[in-house]
C-alpha atoms as one frame of an Amber mdcrd trajectory, in Angstrom:
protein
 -16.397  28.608 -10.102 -15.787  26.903 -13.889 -19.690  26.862 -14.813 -21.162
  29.837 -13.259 -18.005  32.225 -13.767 -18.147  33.705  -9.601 -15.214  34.513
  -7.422 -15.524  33.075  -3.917 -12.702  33.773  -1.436  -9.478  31.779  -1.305
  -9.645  30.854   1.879 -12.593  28.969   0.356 -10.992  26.938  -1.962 -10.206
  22.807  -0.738 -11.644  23.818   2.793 -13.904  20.572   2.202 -17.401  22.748
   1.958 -18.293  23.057  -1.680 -19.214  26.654  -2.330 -19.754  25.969  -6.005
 -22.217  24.504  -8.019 -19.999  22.786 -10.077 -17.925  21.675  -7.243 -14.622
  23.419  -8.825 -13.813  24.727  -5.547 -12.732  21.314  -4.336 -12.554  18.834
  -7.204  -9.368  20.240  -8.722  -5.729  19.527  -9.408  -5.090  21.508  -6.398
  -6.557  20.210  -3.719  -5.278  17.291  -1.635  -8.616  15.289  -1.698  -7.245
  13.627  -5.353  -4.237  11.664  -4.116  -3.363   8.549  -4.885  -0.960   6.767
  -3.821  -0.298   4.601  -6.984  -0.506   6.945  -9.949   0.434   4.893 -11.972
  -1.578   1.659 -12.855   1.640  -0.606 -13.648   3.006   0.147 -10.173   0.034
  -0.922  -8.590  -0.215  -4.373 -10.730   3.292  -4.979  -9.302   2.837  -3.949
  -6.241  -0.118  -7.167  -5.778   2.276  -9.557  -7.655   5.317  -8.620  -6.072
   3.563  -8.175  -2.462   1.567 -11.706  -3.009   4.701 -13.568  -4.135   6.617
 -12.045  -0.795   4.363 -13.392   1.066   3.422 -16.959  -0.594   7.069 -17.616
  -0.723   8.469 -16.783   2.136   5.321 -18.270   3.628   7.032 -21.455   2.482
  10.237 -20.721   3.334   8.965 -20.618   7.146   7.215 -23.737   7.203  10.054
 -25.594   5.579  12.715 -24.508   7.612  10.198 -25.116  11.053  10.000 -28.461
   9.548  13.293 -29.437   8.980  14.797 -27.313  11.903  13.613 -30.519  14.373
  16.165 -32.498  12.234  19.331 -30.623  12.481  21.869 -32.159  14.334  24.787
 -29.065  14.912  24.491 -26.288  16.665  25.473 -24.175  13.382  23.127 -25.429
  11.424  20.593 -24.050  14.035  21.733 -21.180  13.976  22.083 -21.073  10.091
  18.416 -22.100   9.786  17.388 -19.752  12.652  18.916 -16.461  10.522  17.187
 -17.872   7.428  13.807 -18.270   9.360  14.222 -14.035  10.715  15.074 -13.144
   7.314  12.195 -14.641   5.772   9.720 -13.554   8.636  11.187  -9.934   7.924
  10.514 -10.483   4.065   6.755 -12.184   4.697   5.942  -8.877   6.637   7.418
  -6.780   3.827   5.043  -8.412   1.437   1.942  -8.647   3.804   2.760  -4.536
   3.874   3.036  -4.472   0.134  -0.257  -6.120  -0.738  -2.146  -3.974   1.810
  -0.879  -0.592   0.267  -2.066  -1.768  -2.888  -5.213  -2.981  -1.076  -6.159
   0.199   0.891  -5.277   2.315  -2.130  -7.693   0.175  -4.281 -10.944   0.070
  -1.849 -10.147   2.844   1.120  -8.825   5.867  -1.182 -11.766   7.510  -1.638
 -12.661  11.191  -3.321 -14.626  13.811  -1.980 -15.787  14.471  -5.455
């Protein structure tokens, strides 16, 4: 323990029970109840922008082409529009997935200490 200067056993040490007064037993760089999953602060910024931009825009992308797909007159271009609208349903869920990383590590990532 940092304050009080005792030994407690190792087996002891980030077992989630805090055996010291100070909680140094727990709350340390060693234990795995400090993770994060963005570290860094930039990473998480761009994680939001980049996630909500995925998903606004390719958002769009799928309402457009369901709009316009009604209007195509070849079978190609059906197709063509069909591989565009799997493509951007792929890239919408990629962004929905982004932005709820970046909102479970804001609000769900809690400490023990």
């Amino acid at each position: 323990c940092l304050d009080s200067g005792e030994y407690i056993a190792v087996g002891k040490k980030c077992d989630g029970v805090f055996d010291c007064l100070d909680y140094s037993d727990e709350c340390n760089s060693y234990c795995d109840n400090q993770v994060k999953i963005f570290t860094n602060r930039l990473v998480f910024h761009l994680a939001y922008i980049l996630g909500s931009l995925a998903t606004i825009l390719n958002l769009c992308v799928i309402i457009k082409g369901l709009k316009n797909y009604s209007g195509l007159s070849t079978a190609t271009a059906k197709i063509n529009e069909s591989f565009v609208l799997v493509v951007s349903s792929g890239d919408l869920l990629q962004g929905v997935f982004i932005v709820l990383v970046a909102f479970s590590d804001k609000f769900f990532n809690k400490s023990t200490c």
